[in-house]
N, C-alpha and C positions, 0 to 999 in steps of 0.2 A: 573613073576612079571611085572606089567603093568606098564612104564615110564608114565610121567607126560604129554609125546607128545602123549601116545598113550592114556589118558584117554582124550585130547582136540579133540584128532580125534571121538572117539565114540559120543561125545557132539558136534561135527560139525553135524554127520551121525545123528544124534538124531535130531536134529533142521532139517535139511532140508528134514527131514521124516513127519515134524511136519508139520499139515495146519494149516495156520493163522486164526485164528477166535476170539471171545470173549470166547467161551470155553478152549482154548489153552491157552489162555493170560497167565492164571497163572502159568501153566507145561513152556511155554517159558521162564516167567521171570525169574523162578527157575535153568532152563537151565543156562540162558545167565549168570548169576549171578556165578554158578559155573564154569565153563566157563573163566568169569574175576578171581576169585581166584587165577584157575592155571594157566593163562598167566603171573600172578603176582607172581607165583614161580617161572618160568621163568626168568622173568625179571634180579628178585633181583642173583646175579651170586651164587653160592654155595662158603659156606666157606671153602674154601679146600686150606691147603696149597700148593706151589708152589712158581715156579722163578717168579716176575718183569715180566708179558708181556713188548714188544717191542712198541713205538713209538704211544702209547693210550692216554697216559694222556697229553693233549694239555695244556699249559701253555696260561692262557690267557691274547691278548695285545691288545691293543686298544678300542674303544670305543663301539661297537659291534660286534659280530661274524656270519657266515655266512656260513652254512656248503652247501657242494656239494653231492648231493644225486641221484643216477641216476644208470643204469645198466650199468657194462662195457663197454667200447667201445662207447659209446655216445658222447664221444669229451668233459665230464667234465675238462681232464687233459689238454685237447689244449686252452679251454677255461681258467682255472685256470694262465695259462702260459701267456697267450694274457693279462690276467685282471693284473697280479702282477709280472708276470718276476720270480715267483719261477717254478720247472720243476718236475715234478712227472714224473715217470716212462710211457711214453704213448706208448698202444702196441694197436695191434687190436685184443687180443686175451680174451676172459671172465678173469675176476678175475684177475685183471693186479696190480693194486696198492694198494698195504697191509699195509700202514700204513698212519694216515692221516696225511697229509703234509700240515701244517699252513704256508700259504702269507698273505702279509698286502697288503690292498689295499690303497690305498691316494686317496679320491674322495671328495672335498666340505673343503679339509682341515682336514677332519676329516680319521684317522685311525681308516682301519677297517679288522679285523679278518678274513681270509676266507679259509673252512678246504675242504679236497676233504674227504668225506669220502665212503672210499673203496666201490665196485659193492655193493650195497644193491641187495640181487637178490633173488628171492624165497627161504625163509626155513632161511634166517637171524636171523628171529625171535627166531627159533629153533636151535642158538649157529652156524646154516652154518659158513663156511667161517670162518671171522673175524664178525660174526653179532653181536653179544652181546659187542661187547666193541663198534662196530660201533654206534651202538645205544646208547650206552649212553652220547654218545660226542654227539652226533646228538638232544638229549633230553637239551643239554645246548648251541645251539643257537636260537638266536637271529631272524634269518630269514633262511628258507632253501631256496635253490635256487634245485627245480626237473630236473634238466638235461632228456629231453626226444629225441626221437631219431623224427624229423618231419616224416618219411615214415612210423613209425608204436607207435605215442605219446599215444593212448586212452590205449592202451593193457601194455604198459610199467606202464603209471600214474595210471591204476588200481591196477597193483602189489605193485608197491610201498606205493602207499597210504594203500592199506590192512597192507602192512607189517609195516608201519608209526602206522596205529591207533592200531594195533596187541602188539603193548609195549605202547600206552600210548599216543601217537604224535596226538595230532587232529590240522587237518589245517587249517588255515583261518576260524577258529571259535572261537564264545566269549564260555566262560566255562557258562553251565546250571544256568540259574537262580533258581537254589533251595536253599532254609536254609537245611540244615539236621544238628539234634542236639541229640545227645545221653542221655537219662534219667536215672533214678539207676529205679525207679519205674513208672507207670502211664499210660504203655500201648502205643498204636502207635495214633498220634494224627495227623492229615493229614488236610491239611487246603492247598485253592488253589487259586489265586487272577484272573484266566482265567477260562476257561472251558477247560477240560481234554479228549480230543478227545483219547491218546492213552496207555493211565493210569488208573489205578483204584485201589480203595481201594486193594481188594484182589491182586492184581500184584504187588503192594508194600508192601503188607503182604509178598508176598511170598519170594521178594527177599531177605527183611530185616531177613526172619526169616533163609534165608542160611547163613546168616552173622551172625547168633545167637543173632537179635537183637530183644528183647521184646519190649523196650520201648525208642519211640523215637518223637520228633516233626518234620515232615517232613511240610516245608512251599515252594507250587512250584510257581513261577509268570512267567512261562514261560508254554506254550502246549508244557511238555517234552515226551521222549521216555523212553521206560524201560533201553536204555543205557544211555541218559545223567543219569538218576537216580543212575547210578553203576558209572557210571565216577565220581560223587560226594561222594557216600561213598566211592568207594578206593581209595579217592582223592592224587591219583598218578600221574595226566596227566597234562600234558602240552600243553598249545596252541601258535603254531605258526605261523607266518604269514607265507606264502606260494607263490614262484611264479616258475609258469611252464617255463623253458627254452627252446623252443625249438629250438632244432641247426640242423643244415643243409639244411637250407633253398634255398642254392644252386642249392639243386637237385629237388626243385619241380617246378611249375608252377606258374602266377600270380593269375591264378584264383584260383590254392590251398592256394596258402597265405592270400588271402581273407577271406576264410574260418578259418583258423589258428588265423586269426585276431578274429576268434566270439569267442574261447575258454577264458573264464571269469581265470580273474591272467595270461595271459600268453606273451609271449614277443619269437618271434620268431629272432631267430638270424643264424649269419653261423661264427661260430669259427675260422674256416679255414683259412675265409678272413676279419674276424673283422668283418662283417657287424650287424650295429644296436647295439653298445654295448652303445651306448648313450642312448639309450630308456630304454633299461637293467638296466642302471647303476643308472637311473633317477625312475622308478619302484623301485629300492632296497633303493635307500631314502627316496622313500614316504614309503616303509611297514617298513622301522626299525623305520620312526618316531623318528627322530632327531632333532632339533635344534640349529643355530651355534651361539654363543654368543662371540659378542668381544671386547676386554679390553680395557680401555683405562686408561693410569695413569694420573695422576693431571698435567695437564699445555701441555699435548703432543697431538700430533694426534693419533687415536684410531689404535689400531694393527689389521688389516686385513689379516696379511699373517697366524696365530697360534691361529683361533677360537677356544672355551672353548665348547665342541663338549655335550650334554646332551641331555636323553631323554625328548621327549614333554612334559610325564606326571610326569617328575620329574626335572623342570626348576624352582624352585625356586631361588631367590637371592641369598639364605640362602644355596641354593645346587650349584650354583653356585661360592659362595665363598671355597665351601670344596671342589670343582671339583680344584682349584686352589692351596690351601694351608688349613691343617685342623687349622690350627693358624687365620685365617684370621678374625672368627668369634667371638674369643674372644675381637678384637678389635673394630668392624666394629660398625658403626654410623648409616649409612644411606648411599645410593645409589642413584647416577644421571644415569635416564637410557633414552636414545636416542633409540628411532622405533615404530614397533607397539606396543607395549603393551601399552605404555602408550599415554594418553591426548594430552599432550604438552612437546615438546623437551627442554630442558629436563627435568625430572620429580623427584623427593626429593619420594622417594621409601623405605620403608621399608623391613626387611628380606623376609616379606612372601610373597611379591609381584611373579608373575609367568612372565618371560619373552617368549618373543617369539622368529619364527628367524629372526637371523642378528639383534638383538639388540645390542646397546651401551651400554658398562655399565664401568661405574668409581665409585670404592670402596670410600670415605671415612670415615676415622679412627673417635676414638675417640680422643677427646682434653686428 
């Protein structure tokens, strides 16, 4: 009887037997398609009774989370320790820290989440290790931070990332602009707002028809691949922003650092000795996309030490008063808000107004 891993192996060997061409296109789509299926039995864990795993289910606190992802030994946990004062088990040996260990960090005022999650390391995907629970905590942050080792970052950020998009993780990418919409009857209807350099009717015949799909509207406005198209029908993936860590910069040169500087998301630092966690710290607030919003009550000076920490694309007034107290909106009038968002300091704002950061803002009630 053939495991689930050994029929993804046959459909690896299959594919890389296969030459690329427009005659292939459809046997590939067909491929990759089945392919995503079984990564997605995978994924989802079996239902089999048993004890409570150990130290998986992270309780979440603060205002975003931040997980730590990186192979053994890469100085995650010295790192982790420098950024928050909590202490993971740090050894030099593979496979060292087995359960992920949540610290808050304090940065801008705002509390924020940050998990070390255990060596991601070849074969995770396939339940290694601690990898299937790794990944599912890792599937609900906010921003990962790829711990790479600087004397050998390209060969590590290649595993990881394989084993990232292998359950569903895509990085530092917007999700596919496709409509895809399921029919009872009508056939496959395919409509395209660009030109399709690497798509074609028959290739999205052939995938839709492993999914058992007769009839469906597929609308693409992006020059997609046969995988963004599977990433939207098994619409299980997650996109997260992504930044390359590289630590040890101790041991190289300045004219290697140069170079380290051209890798796009990356931020070279040294754990060891702190250096550079300022550039670090200032990259993880621009990619969580935060804004700090702060209070002021009627007749006072505005509180600047306990900003109302929200994300960019969810700063309304209106989400700002529930970030606060979910009572607040039952009462609320209107809003004086001092910074950029608005005209003229200060400014008579209604709910749906969008703040920005280091806005002012004072609630008042109704009469």
């Amino acid at each position: 009887m053939s495991t689930t891993y050994d029929k993804i192996k046959e459909i690896e060997t299959e594919m890389a037997r296969t030459q690329k061409n427009k005659a292939t296109a459809y046997h590939l789509g067909t491929l990759k398609a089945k392919l995503a299926k079984l990564k997605r039995e995978l994924m989802t864990p079996a239902k089999s009774g048993g004890g409570p795993g150990e130290g998986f289910d992270v309780a979440g606190t603060g205002v975003a989370r931040v997980g730590f992802v990186g192979f053994p030994s890469v100085g995650k946990s010295t790192l982790m320790s420098k950024l928050t004062g909590t202490f993971s088990e740090v050894s030099e040996i593979e496979f060292t820290t087995l359960t992920t260990i949540p610290g808050v960090l304090q940065y801008r005022g705002a509390k924020i989440q940050i998990l070390d999650l255990p060596g991601i390391i070849e074969g995770a995907k396939d339940g290694k290790g601690r990898g299937r629970q790794v990944i599912a905590v890792a599937r609900t942050c906010s921003l990962i931070f790829l711990v790479l080792d600087v004397l050998k970052p390209l060969t590590h950020k290649a595993v990881i990332e394989r084993e990232l998009e292998a359950v569903g993780i895509r990085l530092n990418k917007e999700p596919p602009k496709i409509v895809f919409r399921k029919k009872d009857k009508g056939g496959i209807n395919m409509t395209s707002t660009v030109p399709l350099t690497n798509i074609d009717q028959d290739v999205v015949r052939s995938v839709l028809s492993e999914y058992r799909i007769s009839s469906a509207d597929v609308s693409f406005r992006c020059d997609a691949t046969v995988d963004d198209l599977i990433d939207v029908i098994e619409g299980n993936r997650v996109y997260i922003p992504a930044v390359y860590v590289l630590n040890k910069i101790d041991q190289i040169s300045i004219e290697e650092l140069d170079l380290v500087y051209k890798i796009p998301h990356a931020v070279p630092i040294s754990a060891h000795h702190g250096w550079n966690f300022d550039e670090l710290l200032e990259k993880m607030w621009e990619y969580l996309n935060l804004v700090r919003i702060y209070t002021k009550p009627k007749g006072q000076l505005p509180d600047y030490s306990a900003p109302v920490v929200l994300k960019r694309d969810r700063a309304s007034v209106a989400e700002f008063c529930d970030a606060i107290h979910r009572g607040i909106l039952k009462e609320f009038s209107h809003a004086l808000v001092w910074g950029s968002s608005v005209k003229h300091n200060p400014q008579k704002v209604g709910r749906e107004h969008v703040l920005l950061d280091e806005d002012v803002v004072s609630i008042a009630k109704k009469k």
